[in-house]
Structure formats: structure tokens, C-alpha cells
C-alpha positions in Angstrom: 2.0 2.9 41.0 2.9 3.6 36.9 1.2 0.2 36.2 -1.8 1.1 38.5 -2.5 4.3 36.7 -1.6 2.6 33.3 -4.4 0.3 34.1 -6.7 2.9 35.4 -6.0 4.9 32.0 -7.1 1.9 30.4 -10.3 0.9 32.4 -11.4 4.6 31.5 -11.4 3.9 27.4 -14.8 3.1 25.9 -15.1 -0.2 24.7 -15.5 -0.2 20.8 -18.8 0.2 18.9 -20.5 -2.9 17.9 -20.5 -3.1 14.0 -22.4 -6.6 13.7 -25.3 -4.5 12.0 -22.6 -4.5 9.1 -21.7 -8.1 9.0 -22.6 -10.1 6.0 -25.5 -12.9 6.1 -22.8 -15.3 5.7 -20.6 -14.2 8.4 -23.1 -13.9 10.7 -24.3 -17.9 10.5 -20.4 -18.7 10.4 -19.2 -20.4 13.9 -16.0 -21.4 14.7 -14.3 -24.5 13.4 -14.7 -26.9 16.1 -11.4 -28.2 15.4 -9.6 -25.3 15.4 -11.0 -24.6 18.5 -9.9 -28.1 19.4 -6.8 -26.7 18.8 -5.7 -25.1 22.1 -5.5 -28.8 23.7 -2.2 -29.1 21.8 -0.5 -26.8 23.2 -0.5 -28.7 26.7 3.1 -29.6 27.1 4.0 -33.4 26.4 0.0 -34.2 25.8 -0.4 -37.5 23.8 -1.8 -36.8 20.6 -4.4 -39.4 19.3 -7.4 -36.5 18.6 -6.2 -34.7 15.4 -5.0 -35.8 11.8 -2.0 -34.6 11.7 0.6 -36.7 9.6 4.0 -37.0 11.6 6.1 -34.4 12.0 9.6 -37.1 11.3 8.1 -37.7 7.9 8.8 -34.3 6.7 11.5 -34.5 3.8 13.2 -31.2 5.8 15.9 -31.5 8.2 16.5 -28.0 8.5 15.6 -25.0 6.2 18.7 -22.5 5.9 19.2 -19.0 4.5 21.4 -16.0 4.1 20.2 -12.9 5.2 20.4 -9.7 5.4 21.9 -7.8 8.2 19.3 -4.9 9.2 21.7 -1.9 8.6 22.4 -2.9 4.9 20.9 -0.6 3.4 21.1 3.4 4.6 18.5 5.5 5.9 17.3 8.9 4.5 17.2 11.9 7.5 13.8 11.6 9.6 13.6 15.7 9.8 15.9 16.7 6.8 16.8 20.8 7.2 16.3 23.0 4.4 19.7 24.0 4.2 22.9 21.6 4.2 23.7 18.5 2.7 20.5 17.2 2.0 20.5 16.6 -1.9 23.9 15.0 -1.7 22.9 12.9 1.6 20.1 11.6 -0.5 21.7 11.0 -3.9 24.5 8.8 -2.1 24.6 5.2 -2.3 21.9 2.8 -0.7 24.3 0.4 0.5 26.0 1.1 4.0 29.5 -0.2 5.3 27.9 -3.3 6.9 26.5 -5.5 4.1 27.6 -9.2 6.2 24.8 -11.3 6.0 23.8 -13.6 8.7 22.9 -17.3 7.9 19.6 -18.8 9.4 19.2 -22.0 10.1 15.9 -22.9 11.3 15.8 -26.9 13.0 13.6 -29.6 12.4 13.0 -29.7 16.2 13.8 -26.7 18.9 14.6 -28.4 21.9 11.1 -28.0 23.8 7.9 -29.2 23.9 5.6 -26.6 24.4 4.5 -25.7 20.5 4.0 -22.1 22.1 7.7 -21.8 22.7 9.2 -23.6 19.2 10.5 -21.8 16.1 11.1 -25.3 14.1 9.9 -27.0 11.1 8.0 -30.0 13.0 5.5 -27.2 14.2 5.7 -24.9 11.6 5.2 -27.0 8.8 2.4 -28.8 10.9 -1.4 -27.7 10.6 -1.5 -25.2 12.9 -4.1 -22.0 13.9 -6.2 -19.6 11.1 -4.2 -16.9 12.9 -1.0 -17.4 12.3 2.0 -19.0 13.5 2.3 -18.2 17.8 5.7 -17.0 17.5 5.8 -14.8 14.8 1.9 -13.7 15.4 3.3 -12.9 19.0 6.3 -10.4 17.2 3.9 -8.8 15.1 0.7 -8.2 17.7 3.4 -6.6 19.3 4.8 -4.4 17.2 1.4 -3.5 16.0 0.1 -2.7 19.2 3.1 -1.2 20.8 5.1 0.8 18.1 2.7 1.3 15.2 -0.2 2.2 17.0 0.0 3.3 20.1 -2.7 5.1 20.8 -5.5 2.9 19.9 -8.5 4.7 22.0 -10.4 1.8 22.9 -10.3 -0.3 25.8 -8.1 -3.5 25.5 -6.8 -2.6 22.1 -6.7 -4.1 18.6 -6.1 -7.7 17.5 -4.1 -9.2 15.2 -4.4 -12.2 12.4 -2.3 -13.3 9.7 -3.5 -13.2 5.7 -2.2 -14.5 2.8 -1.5 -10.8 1.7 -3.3 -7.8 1.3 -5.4 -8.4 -1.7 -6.3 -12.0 0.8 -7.2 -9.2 3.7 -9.1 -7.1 1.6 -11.4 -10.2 -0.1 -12.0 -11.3 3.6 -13.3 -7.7 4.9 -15.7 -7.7 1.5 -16.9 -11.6 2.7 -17.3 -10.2 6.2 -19.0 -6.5 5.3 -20.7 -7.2 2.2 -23.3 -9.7 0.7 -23.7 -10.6 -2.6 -26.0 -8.5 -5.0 -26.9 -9.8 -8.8 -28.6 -7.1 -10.8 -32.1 -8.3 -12.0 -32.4 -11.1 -9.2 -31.7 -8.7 -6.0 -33.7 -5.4 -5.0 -31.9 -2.5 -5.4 -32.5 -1.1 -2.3 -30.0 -4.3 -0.6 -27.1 -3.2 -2.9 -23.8 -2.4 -0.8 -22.1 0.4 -1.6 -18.6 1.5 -0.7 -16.8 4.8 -1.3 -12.9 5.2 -2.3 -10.7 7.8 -4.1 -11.4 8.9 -7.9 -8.2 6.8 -8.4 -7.6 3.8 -6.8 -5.6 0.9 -6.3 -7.6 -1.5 -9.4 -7.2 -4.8 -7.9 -9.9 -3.9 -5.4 -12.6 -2.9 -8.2 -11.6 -6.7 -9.7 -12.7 -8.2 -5.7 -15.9 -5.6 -5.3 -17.6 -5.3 -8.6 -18.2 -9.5 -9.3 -19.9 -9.4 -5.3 -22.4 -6.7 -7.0 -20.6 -3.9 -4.7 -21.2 -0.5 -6.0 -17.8 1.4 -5.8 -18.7 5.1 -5.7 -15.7 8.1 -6.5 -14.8 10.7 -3.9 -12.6 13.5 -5.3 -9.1 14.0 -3.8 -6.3 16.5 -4.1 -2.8 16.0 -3.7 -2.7 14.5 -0.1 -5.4 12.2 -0.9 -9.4 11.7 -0.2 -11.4 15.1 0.1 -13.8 15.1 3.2 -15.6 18.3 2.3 -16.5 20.1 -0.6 -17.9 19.1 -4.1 -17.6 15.2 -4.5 -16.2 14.8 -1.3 -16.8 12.0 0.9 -19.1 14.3 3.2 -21.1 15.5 -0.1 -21.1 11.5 -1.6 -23.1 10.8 2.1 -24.9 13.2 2.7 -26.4 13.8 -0.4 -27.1 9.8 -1.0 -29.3 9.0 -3.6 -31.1 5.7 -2.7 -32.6 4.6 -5.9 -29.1 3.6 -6.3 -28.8 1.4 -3.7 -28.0 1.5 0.3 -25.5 4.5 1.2 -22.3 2.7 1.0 -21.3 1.9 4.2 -17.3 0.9 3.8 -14.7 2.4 2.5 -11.5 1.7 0.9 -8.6 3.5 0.7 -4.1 3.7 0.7 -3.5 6.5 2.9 0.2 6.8 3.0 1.7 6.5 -0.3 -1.4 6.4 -1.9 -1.7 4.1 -5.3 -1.3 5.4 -7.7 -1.1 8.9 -7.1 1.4 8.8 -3.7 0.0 11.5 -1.5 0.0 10.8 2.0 -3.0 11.8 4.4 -2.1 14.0 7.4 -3.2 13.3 11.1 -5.7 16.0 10.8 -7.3 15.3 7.6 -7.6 11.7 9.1 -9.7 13.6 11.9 -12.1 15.1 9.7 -12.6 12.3 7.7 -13.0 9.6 10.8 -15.5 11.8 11.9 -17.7 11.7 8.5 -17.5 8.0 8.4 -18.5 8.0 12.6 -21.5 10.3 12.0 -22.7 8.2 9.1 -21.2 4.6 10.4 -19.1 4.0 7.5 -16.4 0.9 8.4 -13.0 2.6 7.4 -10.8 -0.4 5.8 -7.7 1.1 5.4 -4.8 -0.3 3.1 -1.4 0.6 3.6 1.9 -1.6 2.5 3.6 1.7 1.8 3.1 3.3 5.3 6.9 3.4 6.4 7.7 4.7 3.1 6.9 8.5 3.6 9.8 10.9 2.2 10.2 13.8 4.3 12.6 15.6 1.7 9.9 15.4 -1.0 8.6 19.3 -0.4 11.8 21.0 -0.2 13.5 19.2 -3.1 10.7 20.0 -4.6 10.7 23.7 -3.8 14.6 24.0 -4.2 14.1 22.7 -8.1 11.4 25.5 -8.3 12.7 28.3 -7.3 9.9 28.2 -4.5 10.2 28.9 -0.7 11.2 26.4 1.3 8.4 25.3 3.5 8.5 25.2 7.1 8.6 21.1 8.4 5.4 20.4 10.2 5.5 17.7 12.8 3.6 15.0 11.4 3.0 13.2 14.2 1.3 14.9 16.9 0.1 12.4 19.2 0.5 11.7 22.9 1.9 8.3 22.9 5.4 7.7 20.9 6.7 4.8 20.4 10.2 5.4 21.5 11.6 4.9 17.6 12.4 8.3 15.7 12.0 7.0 12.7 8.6 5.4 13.3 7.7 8.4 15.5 8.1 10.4 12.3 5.7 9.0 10.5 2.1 10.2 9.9 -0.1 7.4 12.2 -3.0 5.2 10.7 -6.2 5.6 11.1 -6.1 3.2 14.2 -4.6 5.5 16.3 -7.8 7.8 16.5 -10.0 4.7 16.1 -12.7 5.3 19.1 -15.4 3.3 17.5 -13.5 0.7 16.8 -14.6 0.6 13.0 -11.2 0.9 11.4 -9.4 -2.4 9.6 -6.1 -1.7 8.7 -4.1 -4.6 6.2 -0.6 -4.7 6.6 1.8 -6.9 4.6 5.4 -8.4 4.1 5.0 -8.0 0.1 7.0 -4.6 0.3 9.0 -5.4 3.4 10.5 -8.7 2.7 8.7 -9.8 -0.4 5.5 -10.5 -2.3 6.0 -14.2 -2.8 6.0 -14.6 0.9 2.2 -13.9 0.0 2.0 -13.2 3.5 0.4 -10.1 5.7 -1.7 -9.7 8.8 -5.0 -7.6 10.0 -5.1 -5.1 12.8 -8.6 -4.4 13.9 -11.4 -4.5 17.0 -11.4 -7.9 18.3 -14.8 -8.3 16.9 -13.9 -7.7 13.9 -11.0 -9.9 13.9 -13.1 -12.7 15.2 -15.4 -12.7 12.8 -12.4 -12.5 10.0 -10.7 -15.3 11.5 -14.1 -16.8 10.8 -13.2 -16.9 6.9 -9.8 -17.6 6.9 -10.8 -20.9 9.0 -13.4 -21.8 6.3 -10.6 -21.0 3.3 -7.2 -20.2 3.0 -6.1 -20.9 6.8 -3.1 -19.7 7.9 0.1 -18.5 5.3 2.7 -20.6 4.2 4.8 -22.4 7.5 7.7 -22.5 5.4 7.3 -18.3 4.8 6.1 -17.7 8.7 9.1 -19.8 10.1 11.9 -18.3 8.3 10.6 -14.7 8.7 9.9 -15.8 12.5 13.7 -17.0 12.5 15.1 -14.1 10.9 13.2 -11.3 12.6 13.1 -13.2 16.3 16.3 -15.2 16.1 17.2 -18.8 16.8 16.0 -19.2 20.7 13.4 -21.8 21.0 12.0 -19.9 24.3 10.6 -17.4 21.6 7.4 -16.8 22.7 8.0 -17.7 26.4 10.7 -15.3 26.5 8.6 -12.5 25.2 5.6 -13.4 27.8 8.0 -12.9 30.5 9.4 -9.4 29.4 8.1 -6.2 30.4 6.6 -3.8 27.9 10.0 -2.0 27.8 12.3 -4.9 27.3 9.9 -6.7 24.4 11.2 -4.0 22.3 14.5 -5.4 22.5 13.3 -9.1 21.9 15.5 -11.7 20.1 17.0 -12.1 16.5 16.9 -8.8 14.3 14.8 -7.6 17.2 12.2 -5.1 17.0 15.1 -2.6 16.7 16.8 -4.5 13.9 13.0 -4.9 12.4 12.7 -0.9 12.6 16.1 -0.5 11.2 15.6 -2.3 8.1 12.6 -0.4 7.5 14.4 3.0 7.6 17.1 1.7 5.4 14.5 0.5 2.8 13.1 4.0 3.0 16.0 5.4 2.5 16.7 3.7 -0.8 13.2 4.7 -1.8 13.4 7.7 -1.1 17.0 8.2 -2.8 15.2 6.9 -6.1 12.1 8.7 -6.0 14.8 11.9 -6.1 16.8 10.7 -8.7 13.4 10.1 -11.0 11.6 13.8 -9.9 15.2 15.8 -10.8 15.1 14.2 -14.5 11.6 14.9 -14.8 11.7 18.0 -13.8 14.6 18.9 -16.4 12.5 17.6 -19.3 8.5 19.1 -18.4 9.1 22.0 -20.7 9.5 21.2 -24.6 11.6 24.9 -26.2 11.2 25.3 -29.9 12.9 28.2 -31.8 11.4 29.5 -34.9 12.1 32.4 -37.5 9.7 36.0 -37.0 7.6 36.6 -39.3 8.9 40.1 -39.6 12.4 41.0 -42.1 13.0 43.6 -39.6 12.8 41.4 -36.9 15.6 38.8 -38.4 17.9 38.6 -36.1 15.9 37.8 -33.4 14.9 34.2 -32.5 11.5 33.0 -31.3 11.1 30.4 -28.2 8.0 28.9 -27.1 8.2 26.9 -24.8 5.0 24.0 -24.3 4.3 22.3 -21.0 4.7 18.7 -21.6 3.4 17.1 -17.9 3.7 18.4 -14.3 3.6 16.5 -11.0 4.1 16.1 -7.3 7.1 15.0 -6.0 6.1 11.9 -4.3 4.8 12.3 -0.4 5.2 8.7 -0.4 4.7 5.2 -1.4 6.6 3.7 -4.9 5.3 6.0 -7.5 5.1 9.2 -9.2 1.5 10.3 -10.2 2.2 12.3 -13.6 -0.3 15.2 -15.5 0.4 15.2 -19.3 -0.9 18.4 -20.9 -2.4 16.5 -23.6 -4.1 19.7 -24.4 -0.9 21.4 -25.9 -0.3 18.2 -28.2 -0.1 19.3 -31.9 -2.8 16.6 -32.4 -5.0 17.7 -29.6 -8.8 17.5 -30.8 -7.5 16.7 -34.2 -9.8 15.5 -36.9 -8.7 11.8 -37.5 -9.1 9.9 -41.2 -12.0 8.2 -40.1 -13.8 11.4 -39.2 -13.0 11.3 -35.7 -11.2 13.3 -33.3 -8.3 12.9 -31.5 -9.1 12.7 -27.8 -7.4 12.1 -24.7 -7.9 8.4 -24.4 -6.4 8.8 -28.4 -2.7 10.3 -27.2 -2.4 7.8 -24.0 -2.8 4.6 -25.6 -0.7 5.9 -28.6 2.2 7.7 -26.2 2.4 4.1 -24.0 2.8 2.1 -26.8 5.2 5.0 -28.4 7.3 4.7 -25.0 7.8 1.1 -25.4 9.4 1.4 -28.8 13.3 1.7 -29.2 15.1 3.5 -28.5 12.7 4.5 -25.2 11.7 1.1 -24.3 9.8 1.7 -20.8 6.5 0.8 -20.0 4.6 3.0 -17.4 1.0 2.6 -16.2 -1.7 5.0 -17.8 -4.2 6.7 -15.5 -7.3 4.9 -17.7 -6.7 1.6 -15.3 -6.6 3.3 -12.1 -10.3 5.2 -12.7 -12.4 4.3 -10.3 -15.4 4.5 -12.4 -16.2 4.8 -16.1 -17.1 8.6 -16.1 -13.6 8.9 -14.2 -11.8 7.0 -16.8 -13.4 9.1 -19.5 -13.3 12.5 -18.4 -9.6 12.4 -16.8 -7.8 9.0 -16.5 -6.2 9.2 -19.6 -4.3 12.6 -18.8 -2.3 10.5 -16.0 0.6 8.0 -16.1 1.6 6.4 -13.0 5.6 6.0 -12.6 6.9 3.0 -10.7 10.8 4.3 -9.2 11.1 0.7 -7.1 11.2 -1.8 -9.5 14.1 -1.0 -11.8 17.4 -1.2 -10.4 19.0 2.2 -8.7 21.2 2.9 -11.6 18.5 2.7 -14.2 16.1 4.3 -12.7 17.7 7.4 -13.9 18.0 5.5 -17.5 14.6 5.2 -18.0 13.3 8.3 -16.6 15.5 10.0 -19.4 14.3 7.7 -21.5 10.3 8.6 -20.4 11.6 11.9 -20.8 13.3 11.8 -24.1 10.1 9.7 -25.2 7.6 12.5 -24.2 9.5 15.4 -25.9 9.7 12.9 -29.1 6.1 12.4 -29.2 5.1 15.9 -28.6 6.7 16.1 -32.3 4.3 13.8 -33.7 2.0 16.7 -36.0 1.0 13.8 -39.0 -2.3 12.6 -38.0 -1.7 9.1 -40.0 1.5 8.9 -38.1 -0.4 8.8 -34.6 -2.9 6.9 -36.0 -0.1 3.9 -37.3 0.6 3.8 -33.2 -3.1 3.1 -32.5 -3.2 0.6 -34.9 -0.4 -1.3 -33.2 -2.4 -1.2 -30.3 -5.5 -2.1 -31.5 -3.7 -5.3 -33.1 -2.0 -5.7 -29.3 -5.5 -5.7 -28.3 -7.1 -8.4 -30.7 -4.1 -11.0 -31.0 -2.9 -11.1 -27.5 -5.3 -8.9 -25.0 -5.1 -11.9 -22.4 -1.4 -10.2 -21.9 -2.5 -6.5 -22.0 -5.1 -7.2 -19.6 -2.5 -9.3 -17.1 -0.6 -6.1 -16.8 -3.3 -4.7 -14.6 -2.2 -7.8 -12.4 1.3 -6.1 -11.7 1.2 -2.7 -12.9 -1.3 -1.8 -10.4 0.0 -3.7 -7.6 
């Protein structure tokens, strides 16, 4: 009866919107690769295979590939729902790693013990050419867990799809081939230019993929929990108000909702409501980027208010929809865009790059079959599917060593596939929370120091005799910030504007502007004894104007990379290197810094402009 009215709850979803009308010339003349489709003949158990050109699987110069591992529980979690009063700060500032820290060793066979290439976890089929896709066991663990934990409550009928990439920045090139043609100013009309909306400040790699394909990237103002659907500059005014002697009205849109890049703010469920329904009523395809989305930090807000004497807020259930997924911790979590998705127009790109690791260059798609049909598409025509050496040791790892992989899983109920093989998915979850947890412990540790340091106290001597034995203290605002909602960085505000040098008149007749005091206080950071490099604003600017009028009052602090006891090394040494260069009042002394970075820039820029390459990611 439960599966009837399952089924009956299902039947009574609208099937999603057709978005073809957005589809690129080029993906709409692109068929299927007829020997891919070929394909599904191999998987007939024990059939004789003279039809492809595949080289033989014994010739492979692997026996077996082995690894150690990680157990899920290594590292600790952070609390899900962390009270206001109690433990908290000392729960959080403890150490990341928990009692259990055995590792397990993986050993994945040349041959699993069956025939049907559906059911193997091996090297002979993994390292074999094998589906655009993805891998069937693995692709069978993740369609799962994207469908059944993540996002639940996918409103259309039958539910997403899932494909592997070769990473995010792989996804997001294949939703630009699929969404967008090619426009060359001076050769095409203007009218035919794409256009596509994101935040003021966004994740740079994207402009790099976009702006060579002729697509105009357009700059929607955001606040502190991320893109702003109404008001001045918001997406609703950008739409509405569409010039078209610029070009078409953009009709995609890219943004990092949880944990946003750079600036870490994380979108609520209802602000996702108001702006699904912008991008509905003016059929705007919603590509949604999120590596960081299990790494949202509850505690953020009340540490925050504790180290400013502010009230503590209330918690607010972030989370509100029907359909849970039976995991606190991801039940915690604010839900993607997917999960209101009733048009079917939303493509969310996932990855392992923060989860296991970038060089597994490895990540997958989540999106209306459509859409992920005409993706496919593309990754049939170029990259194919990720590595088989990545996709069988993660599948091996994650699933465990049974050769029945997939078979077992196809036989499972819904309930029981959330206890499937290996780390399972709750060993999968579990790691997850414990890699939050050490986030979230750094991202503590870095906002305390910084908060200790904002202020720069100088006493001086009155002016007045009678007033002699008193002492003078101003005290200057150096930055301020948001403790981090999310992600793996801190988005930081210098008050340029109470620099000594601020809108000073420089040697050469000019003035000492914004863009003047960021390039000289990054390259004054990486001198000794500060030595730290951080990210300035100007490279995340989405356009120009942005970059000119604001980007260079922002630095974007990374707490992941370093390890966890120098993070709090070199955010006192950020610190210590702010306060320092506040002191800076000779104009020829600031001007020496730029200098040095002007001769950066002509004897080695190819370097300076490869830090965009990794400082943004």
C-alpha cells in the first residue's frame, strides 16, 4: 500500500519544462555516438566480443591497484545544532583527529570473480573504455545518494539524472557548450549575444570559460548570504529592466550557493524561493555550483556574536522541507536549488575535489534527464568519462570489495541501499561531517585572531599642559568581516579609507587609491617576517566597474590549505602585517612596495597571473 501511494505521489508531479529553446546550435545537431550506444551489448553476460576495439584487458601492466585509507570516523564532527550556551567554543577548538585513526587497506583486483561488467569493481573493466557517464558501479553509488539523501524532494516526475565530469570547472565548460553559442564581436549581431547573470563577486575561473565564447557575464549585487533577488542591482532589477542593445537578456546563471567563493555566505531555503521564481518567470537556466555544500558551520553566528558582545541569535531550522533524508547531519544542511526545482531548469555540479581530492579531477552533474542527455552528448564527443584508475579506487573505497556491487544494490530496497557496502553511504556521510568539522574548527581558530587584531590603538600626548597627565587613544578600524556561513574562506573589508595614505598625492602627481594600498599591502604581506599570501578582491570582480569601484577593498582568506596548527600562525601573521602597514605614513615608502610589484608584473607576470589558477579555486 506505501509503495502504491509512493507511486501515486509520483504519477501526480509535473513532468519538467522543456528547455531545448536554450540549447546551443551545436548541441542541438549533436547525436549520440553510435558506439557508445553500441555499448549496452557488452554488458550481456559471457557475450563474445569481436565488435569493439578494445585492447585486452590481460595486457594491462596492473595486477591489482592497492591503497591505505582512511577509516570514515578519523576525523571529528562539529555539533549539527550547537546551543548557545555550553561547551561550544572548547568542543570546536579541540582536536580534528578522533580515537579511531586505523586505516583500512584497499585492494582492488585485476578481475572480480563475475562476468557481468555491471556487477565488477576491477581493473580489467575499469581501466577498459567504458560509458561517457561514468563507471556503473560507482555512477550507481552516487545517482543514489544524489537522489535519495541530497535531494530528496526533487518536484518533478521521475527525478534528476546523474553523469560523471572530469570536475567542476569540466561541468561548468559542458553547460556553457550546451546553453550558449559562440558570439565574436564585429562578426556576430548583437542582438544573438548570450548573456548570463552571477554575483558582483564570483568564483574567476568561470569568467576565464564564458568571456573567450563571447558570453556577456552581467553583476547582480549580493549581501552577506549571497545573490540579491530584489532591490537595486538585483537579479529581479538586472531582468526586468534588460537593456537589449546589449545583447539577449541573459538567460543562465551561475552561481556557489553554499559557501559562496569568495565571500562564504550561504543562501537560505527561502531566499532560494524567491530567486527560483525570478529565473522561472523570466526562464533563466539556474546552473548552480557547489563543492562546498556540506561545509556549512552552524556555530559561525553565535561565535560570532559571543566575540561581540552581541545577542545570541535564536537557531533557525535551515531545512524546512518535507522529505528528510534520514541523516542529521545532511538533514541540517540548507538544500540546493534542486530540491524546489519544478521546471526542471536547475544543473547542479558536484565534485570529489574537496571531498577526497582535486587530482582525482573527478565530479558528476545532477540535472533533468534532458539536460543530462544532451550533456552526455559533449562529454561523448571530448573528454569521456574520468580517469578508471580514480573511479575504481573511489568505487572500492566508498562501496567496498564485493564484486555483486551493483547487483547487490539493484536488489535492495530504498531503505536498505543506504546501508550498501564498503564505507557505505553511512561511512560516506560520516566522513563528510568529520571533514566539516575540521573546517569548521579552523575557520574558528582564524575569525577569533582576526577579530583580536581589527582595531589599530594609538596613544598620543594632549595638546593641552593642563591636560598632561592624561593619555589620548584613537583607535582606527583596520578591516571587518563575517564569520564564515560556510565554504573555505573568509571574505575580509579593509578600511582603506582610514589608511594614513588614503587619497594621498603620490610623486608622480597621482593619488593614492584603493587599487594603490591592495597591491602594495599583498606584496607587503608576503615579506618577512609576515610571509602569507592571501587573494585580493580585484580577481574576484565580476566586471571591470566592480573591480574598480570595490574589489580592491576585499581580501579573500583561504583557512583550509595550511595546516591546523598554522592556521593560527599565519592569521597572526595577516594580522600583525595589517597593523604594520597601517603604519606606513611616507608616501615614497608605499610607493618602493608598488615598484616591487610592478617589476613582479614585467619579469615574471606569467606566475602572478597563474595564481588566479589556484587562488581562486
Amino acid at each position: 500500500m506505501e509503495a502504491s501511494n509512493d507511486n501515486i505521489a509520483e504519477m501526480a508531479k509535473p513532468l519538467p519544462k522543456d528547455m531545448s529553446h536554450h540549447f546551443s546550435d551545436v548541441t542541438k545537431a549533436r547525436g549520440p555516438n553510435q558506439m557508445k550506444e553500441f555499448y549496452k551489448y557488452f554488458q550481456i553476460p559471457n557475450i563474445g566480443q569481436l565488435a569493439g576495439g578494445l585492447p585486452n584487458a590481460k595486457l594491462f601492466p596492473f595486477d591489482t591497484l592497492e591503497a591505505q585509507t582512511a577509516r570514515p570516523d578519523r576525523w571529528t564532527p562539529s555539533p549539527n545544532r550547537p546551543g548557545v550556551d555550553g561547551p561550544l567554543s572548547s568542543q570546536l577548538a579541540a582536536t580534528s583527529i578522533s580515537g579511531s585513526t586505523t586505516a583500512s587497506h584497499v585492494v582492488v583486483p585485476h578481475d572480480a570473480p563475475t562476468s557481468d561488467v555491471m556487477k565488477k569493481i576491477d581493473l580489467a573493466s575499469a581501466l577498459q573504455y567504458g560509458q561517457a557517464s561514468g563507471y556503473p558501479p560507482l555512477l550507481s553509488f552516487v545517482r543514489q545518494f544524489a537522489r535519495e539523501v541530497l535531494h530528496p524532494n526533487v518536484p518533478y516526475r521521475g527525478g534528476p539524472e546523474v553523469i560523471f565530469t572530469v570536475g567542476s570547472t569540466d561541468g561548468m565548460s559542458k553547460c556553457l557548450e550546451v546553453f550558449t553559442n559562440i558570439w565574436v564581436e564585429g562578426k556576430n549581431d548583437i542582438r544573438d549575444r548570450p548573456g548570463m547573470v552571477s554575483e558582483v563577486f564570483m568564483y574567476s575561473s568561470v569568467l576565464s570559460q564564458a568571456q573567450p565564447r563571447g558570453v556577456q557575464v552581467v553583476a547582480v549585487e549580493m549581501d552577506e548570504e549571497g545573490m540579491a533577488p530584489y532591490g537595486p542591482g538585483s537579479l529581479d532589477d538586472v531582468l526586468s529592466n534588460w537593456d537589449y542593445s546589449k545583447g539577449r537578456r541573459p538567460h543562465l546563471m551561475y552561481t556557489v550557493t553554499m559557501g559562496h567563493n569568495p565571500t562564504s555566505g550561504v543562501l537560505s531555503l527561502e531566499r532560494r524561493k524567491e530567486l527560483y521564481s525570478i529565473c522561472s518567470k523570466y526562464d533563466v537556466i539556474i546552473v548552480e555550483d557547489d563543492p562546498y555544500w556540506y561545509l556549512q558551520y552552524p556555530s559561525a553566528e553565535i561565535e560570532e556574536a559571543k566575540a561581540r558582545n552581541l545577542p545570541i541569535p535564536e537557531p533557525e531550522e535551515a531545512n524546512t522541507l518535507e522529505k528528510k533524508s534520514g541523516y542529521p547531519f545532511i538533514d541540517s544542511l540548507v538544500p540546493s536549488f534542486l530540491n524546489i526545482d519544478v521546471d526542471g531548469r536547475v544543473v547542479r555540479l558536484d565534485t570529489f575535489s574537496k571531498t577526497v581530492a582535486p587530482g582525482c579531477r573527478m565530479g558528476w552533474i545532477t540535472s533533468s534527464p534532458a539536460n543530462c542527455e544532451r550533456l552526455l552528448r559533449v562529454s561523448e564527443a571530448g573528454t569521456q568519462q574520468p580517469s578508471g584508475f580514480v573511479q575504481v579506487v573511489i568505487a572500492e573505497t566508498i562501496m567496498g570489495p564485493q564484486p555483486d556491487a551493483s547487483a547487490a544494490f539493484a536488489n535492495q530496497s530504498p531503505k536498505d541501499r543506504l546501508t550498501f557496502t564498503g564505507w557505505k553511504m553511512d561511512g560516506w556521510i560520516r566522513w563528510l561531517a568529520g571533514l566539516r568539522g575540521v573546517y569548521e574548527r579552523r575557520m574558528n581558530r582564524m575569525c577569533r585572531i582576526l577579530e583580536e587584531n581589527a582595531y589599530q590603538l594609538k596613544q598620543s600626548t594632549p595638546m593641552r599642559e593642563s591636560d598632561a597627565d592624561w593619555g589620548v587613544i584613537t583607535k582606527t578600524q583596520l578591516y571587518d568581516f563575517q564569520w564564515p556561513r560556510g565554504g573555505m574562506f573568509l571574505w575580509i573589508h579593509m578600511r582603506f579609507e582610514t589608511h594614513p595614505l588614503w587619497k594621498a598625492a603620490g610623486s608622480k602627481g597621482n593619488i593614492i587609491n584603493g587599487t594603490a594600498l591592495c597591491t602594495a599591502l599583498m606584496i607587503f604581506l608576503t615579506r618577512k617576517p609576515f610571509l602569507v599570501l592571501a587573494s585580493p578582491g580585484l580577481m574576484f570582480s565580476t566586471t571591470p566597474q566592480i573591480r574598480n569601484e570595490r574589489g580592491w577593498a576585499y581580501f579573500r582568506l583561504c583557512f583550509a590549505a595550511e595546516s591546523e596548527e598554522n592556521i593560527e600562525a599565519c592569521s597572526l601573521r595577516f594580522a600583525e602585517g595589517v597593523q604594520k602597514f597601517w603604519r606606513i605614513k611616507n608616501v615614497k615608502e608605499l610607493e618602493s612596495i608598488l615598484d616591487d610589484a610592478n617589476s613582479l608584473h614585467t619579469e615574471a607576470m606569467t606566475d602572478v597571473v597563474n595564481l588566479g589558477s589556484w587562488m581562486g579555486c
